[in-house]
C-alpha angles and dihedrals in degrees: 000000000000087000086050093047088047098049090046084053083040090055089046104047087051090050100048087046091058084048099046081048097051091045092056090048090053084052119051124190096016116088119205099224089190144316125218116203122193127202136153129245136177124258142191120235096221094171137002127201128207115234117201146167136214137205145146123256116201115211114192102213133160121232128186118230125201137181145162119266123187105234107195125244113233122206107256101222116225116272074260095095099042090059103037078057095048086046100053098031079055099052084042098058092045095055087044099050090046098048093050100038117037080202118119108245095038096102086048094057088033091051087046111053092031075062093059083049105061095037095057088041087052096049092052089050081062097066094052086063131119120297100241084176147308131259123205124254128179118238123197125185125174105239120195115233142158120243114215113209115181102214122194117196122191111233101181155317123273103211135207112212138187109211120171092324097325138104116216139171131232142160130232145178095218124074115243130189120241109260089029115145103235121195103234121194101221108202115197132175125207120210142165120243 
């Protein structure tokens, strides 16, 4: 078959030669370089590949992220303590309001906000008390992070085609099927040794 198809170019390209010849001798004095001829033909899409291209896309988003943290249990201390604050923070203020001011009434502001005094200090002193366990709370907090996609985009087909005996390869933007008959623009120049 490949013999057959050579002989028949072989034929045409002898043929075209004579008639290139027997033009430049019509035409003294003129030379024809080259001529390029164009014409279309059907193919047959034997294959298709798929062309594609990958890359990562990067996305800033913002998650929130939660989790359970053990929170310890403090000993609550007896009312005890809070009076026994508010009692001797009292007797304090009034001995020192006397002492400073001879005025009457001193002792009584002195004693009561001496009184104030002892009982806040008391109730921070709870919470420096002694861990009796822990309890469980959740916690959430928005973090800031960056989301990677890889994308892949297809860019084209890479096509197998059966044209008049050969196989050639072209690419195109549009999908075929494979056995679908494609239009093909052949180019072919012409030219002298």
């Amino acid at each position: 078959m490949l013999k057959a198809f050579m002989t028949k170019k072989l034929t045409q390209a002898s043929t075209l030669t004579a008639v290139v010849v027997a033009i430049g001798m019509a035409m003294p004095g003129q030379s024809i370089a080259n001529q390029t001829t164009f014409n279309t033909i059907v193919g047959k899409v034997k294959n298709v590949e798929i062309l594609t291209s990958t890359y990562i896309r990067k996305t800033p988003v913002e998650e929130k992220i939660c989790s359970v943290e053990d929170v310890p249990i403090y000993e609550e201390s007896k009312g005890g303590d809070e009076l026994g604050g508010l009692i001797i923070g009292g007797l304090l203020g009034s001995a020192v309001g006397n002492q400073i001011s001879g005025a009457d009434g001193a002792g009584t502001v002195g004693a009561v906000t001496g009184a104030l005094i002892g009982r806040e200090h008391a109730k921070n002193k709870k919470t420096n008390g002694k861990i009796i366990g822990y309890r469980q709370e959740e916690t959430c907090r928005i973090e800031k992070r960056v989301r990677e996609e890889r994308i892949e985009e297809v860019t084209g087909y890479r096509l197998t085609i059966n044209v008049d005996g050969e196989i050639v390869t072209l690419k195109s933007s549009s999908s075929y099927d494979q056995g679908d008959e494609i239009k093909i623009r052949r180019k072919t120049t012409y030219s002298l040794d």
